[in-house]
N, C-alpha and C positions, 0 to 999 in steps of 0.2 A: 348298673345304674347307681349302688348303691357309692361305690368303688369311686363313681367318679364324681357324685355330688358330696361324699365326704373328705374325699381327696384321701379314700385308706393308705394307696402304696403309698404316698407322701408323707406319710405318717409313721411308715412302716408297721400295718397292723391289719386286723382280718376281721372281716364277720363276725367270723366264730369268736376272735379276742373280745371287739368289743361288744358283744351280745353275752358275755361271760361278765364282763366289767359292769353292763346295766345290770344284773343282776345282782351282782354285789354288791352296788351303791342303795340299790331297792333294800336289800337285804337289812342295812346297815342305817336306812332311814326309816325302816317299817314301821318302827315304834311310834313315828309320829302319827298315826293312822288313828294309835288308842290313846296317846295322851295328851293329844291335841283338844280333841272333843271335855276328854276329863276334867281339862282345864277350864277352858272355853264356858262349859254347860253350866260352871259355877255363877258365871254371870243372868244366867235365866237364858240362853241360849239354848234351842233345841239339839240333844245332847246327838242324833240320829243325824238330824240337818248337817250339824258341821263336819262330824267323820265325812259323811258322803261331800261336803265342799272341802276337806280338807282332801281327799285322794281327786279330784277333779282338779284344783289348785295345782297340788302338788303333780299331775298330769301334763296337764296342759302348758304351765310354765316349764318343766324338765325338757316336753316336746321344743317347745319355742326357743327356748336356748338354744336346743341342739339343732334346730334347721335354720335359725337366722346366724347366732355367731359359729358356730361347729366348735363348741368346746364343750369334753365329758361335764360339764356343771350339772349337778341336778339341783331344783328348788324344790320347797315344802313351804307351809307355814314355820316361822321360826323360835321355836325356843330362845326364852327372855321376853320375846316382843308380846308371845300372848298370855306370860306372866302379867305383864305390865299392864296389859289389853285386861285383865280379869283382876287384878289384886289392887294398882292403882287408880286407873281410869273408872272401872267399872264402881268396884266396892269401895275403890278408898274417898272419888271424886263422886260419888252419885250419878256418873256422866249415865244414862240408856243406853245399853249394847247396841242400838241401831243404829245412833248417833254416834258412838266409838265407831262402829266399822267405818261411816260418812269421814272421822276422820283419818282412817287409815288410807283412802279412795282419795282424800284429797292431798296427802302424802304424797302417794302413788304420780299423781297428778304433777306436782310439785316433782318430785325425782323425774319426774320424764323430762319435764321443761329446762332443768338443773341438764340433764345429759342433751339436751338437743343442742342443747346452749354451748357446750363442751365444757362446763363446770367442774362436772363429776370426774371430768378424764384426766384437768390441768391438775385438779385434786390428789388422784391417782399417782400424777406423774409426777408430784412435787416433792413422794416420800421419796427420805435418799434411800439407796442400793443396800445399806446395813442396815436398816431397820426390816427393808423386808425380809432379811434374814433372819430374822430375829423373829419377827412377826409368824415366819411361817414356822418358825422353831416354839414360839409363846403357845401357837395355836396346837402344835401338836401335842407340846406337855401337859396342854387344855383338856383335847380330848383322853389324852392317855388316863388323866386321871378321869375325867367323867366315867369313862371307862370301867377304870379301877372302882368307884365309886358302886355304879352299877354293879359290877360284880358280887362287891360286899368284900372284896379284901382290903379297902381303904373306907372307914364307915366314920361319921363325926365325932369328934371326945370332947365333951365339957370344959375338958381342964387345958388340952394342945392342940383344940380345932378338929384335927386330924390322926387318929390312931389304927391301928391294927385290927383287921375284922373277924371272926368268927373262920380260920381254916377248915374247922370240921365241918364247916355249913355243907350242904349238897349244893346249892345254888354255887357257892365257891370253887367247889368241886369241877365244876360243870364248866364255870368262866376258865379255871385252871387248865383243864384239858385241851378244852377248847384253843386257848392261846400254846399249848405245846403242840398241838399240831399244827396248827397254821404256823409256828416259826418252822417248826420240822420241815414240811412241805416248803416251805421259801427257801430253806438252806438246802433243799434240794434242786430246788429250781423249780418245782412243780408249778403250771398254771394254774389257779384257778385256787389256789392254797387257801383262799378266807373265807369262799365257799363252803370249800370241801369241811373246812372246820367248823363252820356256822350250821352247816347239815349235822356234824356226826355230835355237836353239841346241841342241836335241836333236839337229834333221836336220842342221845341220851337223858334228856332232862326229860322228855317222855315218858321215858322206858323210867325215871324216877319219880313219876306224877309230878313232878314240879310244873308242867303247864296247865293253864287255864285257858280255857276257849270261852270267857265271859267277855264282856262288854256291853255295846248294847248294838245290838240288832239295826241293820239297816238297809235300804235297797235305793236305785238308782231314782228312785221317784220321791226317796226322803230329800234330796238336794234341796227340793225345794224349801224343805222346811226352814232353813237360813239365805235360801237365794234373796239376791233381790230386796232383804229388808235394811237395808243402810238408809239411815236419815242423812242425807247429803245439806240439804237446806237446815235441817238442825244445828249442822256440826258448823256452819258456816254464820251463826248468827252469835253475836258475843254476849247477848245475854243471858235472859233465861235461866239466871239463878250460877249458871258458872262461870259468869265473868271471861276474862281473859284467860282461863283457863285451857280453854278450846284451844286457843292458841301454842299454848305450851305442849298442847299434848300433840299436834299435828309437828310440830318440833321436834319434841321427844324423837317419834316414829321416823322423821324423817333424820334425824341425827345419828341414832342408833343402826339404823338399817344402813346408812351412808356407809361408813365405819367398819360394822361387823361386815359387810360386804366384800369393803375393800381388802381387809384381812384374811377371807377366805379366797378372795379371787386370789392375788397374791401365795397363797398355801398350794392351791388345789393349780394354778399354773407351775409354779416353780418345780414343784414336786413331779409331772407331768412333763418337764422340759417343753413347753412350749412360750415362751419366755423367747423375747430377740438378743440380740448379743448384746444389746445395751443395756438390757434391765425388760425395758418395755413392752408391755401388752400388746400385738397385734389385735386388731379386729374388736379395739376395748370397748370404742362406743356400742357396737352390737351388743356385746355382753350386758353392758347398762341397761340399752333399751330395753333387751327380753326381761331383766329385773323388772322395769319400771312396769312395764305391762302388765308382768306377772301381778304385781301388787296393785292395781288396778282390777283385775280380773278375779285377784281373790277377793276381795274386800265384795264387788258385785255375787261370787259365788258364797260369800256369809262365815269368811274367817279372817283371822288377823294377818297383818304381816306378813307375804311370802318373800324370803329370802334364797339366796344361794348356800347348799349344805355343806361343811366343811369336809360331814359323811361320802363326800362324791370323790375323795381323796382313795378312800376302799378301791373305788372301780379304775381309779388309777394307778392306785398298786396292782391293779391284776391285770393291768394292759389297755385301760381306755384310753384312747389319743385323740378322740375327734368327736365329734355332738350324736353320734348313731350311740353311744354308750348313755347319753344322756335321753335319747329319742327311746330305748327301751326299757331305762328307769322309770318315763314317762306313762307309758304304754303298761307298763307290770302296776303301776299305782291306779291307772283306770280301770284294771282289770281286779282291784282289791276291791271296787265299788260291788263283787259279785262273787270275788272270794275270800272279804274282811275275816270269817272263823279263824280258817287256816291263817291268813298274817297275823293274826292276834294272837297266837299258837306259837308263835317261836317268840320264845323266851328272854328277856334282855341279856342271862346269863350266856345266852349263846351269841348274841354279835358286842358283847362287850369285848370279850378276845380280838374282836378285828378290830376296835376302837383301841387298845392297847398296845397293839401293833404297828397302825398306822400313826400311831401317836410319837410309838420310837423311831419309825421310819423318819419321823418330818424334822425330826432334833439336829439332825445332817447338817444344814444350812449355817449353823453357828459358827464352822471352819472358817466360813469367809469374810467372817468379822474382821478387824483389825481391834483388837482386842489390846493392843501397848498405846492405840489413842484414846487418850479417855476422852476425847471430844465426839468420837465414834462408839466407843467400848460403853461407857456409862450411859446413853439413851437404847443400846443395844440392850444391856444387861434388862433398864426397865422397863422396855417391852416385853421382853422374853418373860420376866419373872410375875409381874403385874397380871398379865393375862390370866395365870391360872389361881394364883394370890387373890384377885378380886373378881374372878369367875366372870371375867368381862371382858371380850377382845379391846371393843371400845379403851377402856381402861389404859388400858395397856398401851396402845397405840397414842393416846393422849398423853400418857407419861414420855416417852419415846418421842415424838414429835418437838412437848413442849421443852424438854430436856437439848435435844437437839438443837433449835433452834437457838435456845440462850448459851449453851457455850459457843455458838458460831459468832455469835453476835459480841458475845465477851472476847472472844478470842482476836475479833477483825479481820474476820474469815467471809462474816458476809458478801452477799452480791445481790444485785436489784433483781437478777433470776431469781433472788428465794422469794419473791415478793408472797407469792402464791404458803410458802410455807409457814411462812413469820405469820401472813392470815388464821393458817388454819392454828398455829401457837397462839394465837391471842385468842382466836374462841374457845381453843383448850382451857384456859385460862380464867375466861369468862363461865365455862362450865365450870369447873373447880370451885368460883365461887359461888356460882347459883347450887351447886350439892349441899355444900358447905351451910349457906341460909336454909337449906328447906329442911 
C-alpha cells in the first residue's frame, strides 16, 4: 500500500530508507520543540501551550505535505518568523500576542488564495535556473554555518563579526566528533550516517553531562493553553492605537514566508533530484497548498509561522524521496507531545555536525553557474553570498533577483516573459527602500 500510494520503486527507495530519512529530518529539527516555546513565551504566551502547538503544528503540516504533495518536506514553526512574531510585533509594536497570531491566520489566508490563484507558482517559476543554484548553494553555506555557530567553533567577535571558538570546549569536542563521523560513514557509503552520528554524539555528550533534560513541562492537554486564542477580528481592524500597522505586519509574514519558502523548496528539491529536466517543480501547487494550510492551522493551534524546514535536506541526504519521509518526521513530532524529556535531551552539539554537513553537501550546485557571464555570475554570486552575510534567505534572493533583472534590462536581453520577474525586482526594490526608512 504503502509502495503504491508513495510511488517508492519510482523513486527508487524503500520503507526502511525512507523511515530512516524521517528520522533524521525529526532529528535535525527537534530543537524547535524547546526553542520555539522559549521564544514565543517571551510574549506573555503560555510557555507549556506552545511547545505542545509547536509539535502538533509541526505534526500535522509535515504529515500534510507528505500525503497531498509526496515530497520529503517537513514543516515546523519557523525560525526568524517567530523572532519577529516576539521582538517586533509583540514587544516592539505593543500588537497582543492573540492578535499577532490573527495576523499570522490571515497570512495564511492570504498565501492560500495567492496559490489557488497560481501566484505563488508564476513566482516560483519566474526565478531563472542560476539563481536557484545559487540559492540552493546560499542556503546551504546558511546552515553550515548556523551549524558551525551552534557548535561553538564559529562564535561572534566584536572587532570581525565572526571569529574562532573555544576548541577545548567539550560542547566543541562533541559537534567535532560528531561531524568526523558522519563524513567517515558517508565516505563509506554507509546508510543512515547522520543518524548514526547524531546518536554517538548524543551518548557522548551524555556520558559528558553536557545534557539537560529542563524546559518546561507539558502534556497533550496543555495545547490547549495557546489553541484557539488568535484575535482574528482584532488583527483585522486598522485601528485601535496601531494604525496601519496591522497591515504591514500581515505583509511582513506574508513576504517573508513567500521567500524563505521558495528558497527552501528550491534547496531540499534539487538536492533530492526531483526537479524536471527544465528546472521546474512538479506537483508545485500541492506543495504550496500544504504550506498555506499548515500556516493556517498553526496560527488556530497558537504558534507563529509554520514553514518548510530547510532541516528536511538531513532526510534527504540519507535517502528520502517521497512524502512517507515527511509522513514520519510528522508522526515522530506528535509523538514528542509524550516524549518532549528525551527530544529536549539531545543536545544542539549533537545535530549541529549534520547541519555542517548537509550544508557542504548543498555548495555542489554552483558548478552550474555560468560564472564568465557576469549578467548571470554577479546576481549568482549575491545570492550565494548575502544569504549567510545577512542570515536571511529573503536577503539574498532579493539581491539576486533585483541584480538579475537590471542587467537583463541594461543589457536588451529582456523579454515580455520576464514580466512576472521585473514585478518581483521592483518590490525588491520597494523593500530596500521601506528597510532603509524604518
Amino acid at each position: 500500500m504503502l509502495n503504491s500510494f508513495f510511488k517508492l520503486e519510482a523513486h527508487r527507495t524503500t520503507v526502511r530508507t525512507e523511515a530512516l530519512a524521517g528520522l533524521t529530518t525529526f532529528l535535525t529539527m527537534a530543537y524547535i520543540v524547546v526553542v520555539n516555546p522559549a521564544i514565543l513565551s517571551q510574549t506573555g504566551m503560555p510557555a507549556a501551550g506552545v511547545a505542545a502547538a509547536t509539535c502538533f503544528a509541526a505534526g500535522f503540516a509535515s504529515i500534510l505535505m507528505g500525503l497531498i504533495a509526496n515530497y520529503p518536506l517537513a514543516l515546523a514553526p519557523g525560525m526568524g518568523l517567530n523572532a519577529y512574531f516576539t521582538y517586533t510585533v509583540v514587544l516592539g509594536m505593543g500588537v497582543p500576542w492573540q492578535t499577532a497570531l490573527g495576523c499570522v491566520f490571515l497570512s495564511g489566508v492570504a498565501f492560500l488564495f495567492l496559490t489557488v490563484a497560481g501566484v505563488r507558482s508564476l513566482i516560483v517559476q519566474a526565478i531563472p535556473k542560476s539563481l536557484y543554484a545559487a540559492l540552493a548553494a546560499g542556503i546551504g553555506l546558511f546552515i553550515a554555518l548556523i551549524g558551525l555557530k551552534t557548535a561553538g567553533v564559529v562564535v561572534s567577535n566584536p572587532a570581525t563579526g565572526l571569529g574562532l571558538g573555544d576548541l577545548k570546549s567539550p560542547a566543541v569536542g562533541v559537534a567535532l566528533l560528531g561531524l568526523l563521523i558522519i563524513a567517515a560513514l558517508e565516505a563509506l557509503r554507509v546508510k543512515g550516517s547522520v543518524v548514526i552520528g547524531i546518536a554517538i554524539a548524543t551518548l557522548t555528550a551524555w556520558g559528558l553531562g553536557l545534557t539537560h533534560f529542563g524546559g518546561h513541562p507539558y502534556s497533550l492537554n496543555a495545547l490547549t493553553g495557546a489553541a484557539l486564542k488568535l484575535d482574528i477580528g482584532a488583527a483585522l481592524k486598522l485601528g485601535g492605537g496601531h494604525g496601519f500597522g496591522l497591515l504591514e505586519i500581515v505583509f511582513v509574514f506574508l513576504f517573508i514566508d513567500l521567500f524563505d519558502n521558495v528558497g527552501t523548496l528550491v534547496a531540499v528539491t534539487k538536492r533530492a533530484g526531483l526537479t524536471a529536466p527544465d528546472g521546474s517543480i512538479p506537483r508545485l501547487n500541492r506543495i504550496l497548498l500544504a504550506d498555506s494550510v499548515a500556516t493556517i492551522a498553526g496560527s488556530l493551534a497558537g504558534t507563529s509561522t509554520v514553514v518548510s524546514y530547510i532541516e528536511s535536506a538531513a532526510g534527504v541526504a540519507a535517502g528520502g524521496r517521497t512524502g512517507l519521509t515527511a509522513v514520519v518526521a510528522g508522526l515522530l513530532f506528535f509523538a514528542t507531545l509524550f516524549i518532549a524529556p528525551l527530544v529536549q535531551g539531545i543536545p544542539a552539539a549533537a545535530t549541529a555536525p549534520a547541519l555542517i554537513m548537509i550544508g557542504a553537501m548543498m555548495v555542489a550546485p554552483l558548478a552550474e553557474v555560468n560564472w564568465k557571464d557576469v549578467r548571470e555570475g554577479l546576481p549568482a554570486f549575491l545570492t550565494f553570498a548575502m544569504i549567510p552575510l545577512t542570515y536571511s534567505i529573503a536577503n539574498g534572493l532579493a539581491f539576486g533577483v533585483t541584480a538579475y533583472a537590471g542587467l537583463r534590462l541594461i543589457s536588451g536581453k529582456a523579454k515580455p516573459s520576464d514580466w512576472m520577474l521585473f514585478v518581483l525586482a521592483g518590490l525588491f526594490v520597494v523593500r530596500f527602500v521601506y528597510l532603509s526608512a524604518a
